[in-house]
C-alpha positions, 0 to 999 in steps of 0.5 A, spaced: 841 919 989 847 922 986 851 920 980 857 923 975 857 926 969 861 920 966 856 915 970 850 918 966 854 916 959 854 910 960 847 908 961 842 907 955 836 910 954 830 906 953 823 908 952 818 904 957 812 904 952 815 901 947 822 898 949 825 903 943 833 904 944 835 911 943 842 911 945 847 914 950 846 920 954 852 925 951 851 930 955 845 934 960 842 941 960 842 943 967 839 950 970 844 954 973 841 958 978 838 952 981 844 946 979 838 941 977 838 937 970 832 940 965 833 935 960 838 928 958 841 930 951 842 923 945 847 925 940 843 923 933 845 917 929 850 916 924 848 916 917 851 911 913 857 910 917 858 917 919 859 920 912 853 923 911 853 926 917 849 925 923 841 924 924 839 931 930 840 930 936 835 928 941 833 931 949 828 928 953 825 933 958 828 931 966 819 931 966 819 924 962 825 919 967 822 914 970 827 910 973 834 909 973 837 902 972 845 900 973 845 900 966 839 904 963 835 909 963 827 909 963 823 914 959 817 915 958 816 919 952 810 920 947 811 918 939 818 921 940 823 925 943 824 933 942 828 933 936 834 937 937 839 942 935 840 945 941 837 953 940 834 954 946 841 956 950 842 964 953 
């Protein structure tokens, strides 16, 4: 199955245990040596309408997608995701 970048921000993530929305995937991290997808980046939410900044992001290892739909993505994920910033980049 092949998928755009543009095609994966569309698509909600959604945890399959207890039906929790997320958000929209905003970005991937993605191993350069081999070109696979490691985790699914969604952007924290706002708070207060924005003004106050946002709420960390959050990245659902590659490890936890079970499935993929027309309109979501299935996670499965334990009490929550791995909370961002992003730190881990070289």
């Amino acid at each position: 199955m092949r998928i755009r970048m543009g095609e994966l921000r569309c698509k909600e993530v959604i945890n399959i245990a207890d039906g929790s929305r997320y958000g929209y995937v905003e970005d991937a991290e993605i191993d350069l040596e081999t070109g696979q997808i490691q985790a699914l980046v969604i952007p924290g939410r706002c708070r207060l309408f924005g003004l106050l900044g946002r709420e960390p992001e959050q990245i659902f290892p590659w490890s936890a997608v079970r499935q993929f739909g027309e309109d979501i993505i299935l996670v499965e994920s334990g009490p929550g995701p791995i909370p961002g910033p992003r730190h881990r980049r070289q």
